[in-house]
N, C-alpha and C positions, 0 to 999 in steps of 0.2 A: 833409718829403718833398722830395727834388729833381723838378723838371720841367722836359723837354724842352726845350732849345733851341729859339729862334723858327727855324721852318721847318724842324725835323727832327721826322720822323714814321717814322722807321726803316723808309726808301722800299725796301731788299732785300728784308724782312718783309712788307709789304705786293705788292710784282712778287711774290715767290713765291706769296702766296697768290691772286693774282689768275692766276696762269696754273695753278695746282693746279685751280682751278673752273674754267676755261677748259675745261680737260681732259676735264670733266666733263659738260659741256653735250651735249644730244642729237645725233644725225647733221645733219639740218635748222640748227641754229643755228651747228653749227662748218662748215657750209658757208656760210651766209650770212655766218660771222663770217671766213672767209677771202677773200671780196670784202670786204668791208667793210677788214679790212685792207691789200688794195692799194689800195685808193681812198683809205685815211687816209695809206697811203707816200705818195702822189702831193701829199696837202695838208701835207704837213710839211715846211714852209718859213719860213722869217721873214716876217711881215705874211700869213701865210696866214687863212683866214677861221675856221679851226680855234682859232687862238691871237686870238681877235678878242675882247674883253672881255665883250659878247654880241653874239654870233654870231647873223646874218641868219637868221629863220626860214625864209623866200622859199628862199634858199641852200641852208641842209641840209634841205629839202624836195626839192630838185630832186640833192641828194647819194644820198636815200633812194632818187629815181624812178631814177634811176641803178640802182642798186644793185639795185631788185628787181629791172629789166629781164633781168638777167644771171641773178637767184635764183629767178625764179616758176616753174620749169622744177621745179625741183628738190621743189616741195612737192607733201609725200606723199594729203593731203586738201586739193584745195583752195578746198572752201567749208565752215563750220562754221558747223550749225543750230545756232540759240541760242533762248529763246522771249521774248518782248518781255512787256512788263507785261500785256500783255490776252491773252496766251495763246498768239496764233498764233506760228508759226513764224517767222524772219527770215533771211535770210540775211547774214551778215557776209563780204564780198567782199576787205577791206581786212586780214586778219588777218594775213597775210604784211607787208605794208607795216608795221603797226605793231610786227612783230617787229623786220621791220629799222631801222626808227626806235629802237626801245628799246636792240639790240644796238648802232648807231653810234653815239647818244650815251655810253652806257656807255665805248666808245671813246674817244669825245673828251674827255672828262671824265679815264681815266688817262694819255691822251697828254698832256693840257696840265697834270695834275701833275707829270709826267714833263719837262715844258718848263721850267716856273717852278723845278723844282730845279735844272735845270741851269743856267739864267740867271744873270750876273752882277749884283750885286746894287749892283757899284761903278763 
């Protein structure tokens, strides 16, 4: 069987199906996921912390606070009961944040495959 050239992962196949599910995503997340898009234009630079080998947690924490600042407006419930091990009720406050954590990494992760294909390698 032949295999794949080192660093070819047939990145068109891949953008297409990552924005076919993009598409897909609830009202809630493809708003969040449209901040979260300008704020990755804005880090997509050379020596940006996005393209950083591991990336400052400190950093995209304060990328996230960013980000919900602009998106907490937007959510439809915004406390979700959950029940804790012994039964009572809890309230989970941060469930927004940890969407937008989930959804910018996700981000960052095809941007900078998207970076290291275009990179010269000579």
């Amino acid at each position: 069987p032949l295999y794949p050239l080192y660093g070819y992962d047939n990145c068109e196949d891949v953008d297409k199906d990552i924005n076919y599910f993009k598409q897909m995503y609830p009202y809630t997340a493809k708003q969040i996921l449209k901040e979260i898009d300008n704020e990755c234009d804005q880090l997509e630079y050379d020596g940006s912390i996005m393209f950083d080998e591991y990336p400052d947690k400190v950093a995209l924490d304060r990328i996230v606070d960013r980000i919900y600042e602009k998106v907490k407006d937007i959510e439809e419930s915004p406390r979700v009961e959950i029940n804790s091990f012994y039964g009572s009720p809890r309230r989970r406050e941060n469930l927004l944040s940890d969407i937008v954590s989930i959804i910018l990494l996700n981000e960052l992760i095809n941007r900078r495959r998207r970076y290291r294909r275009r990179r010269r390698w000579f």
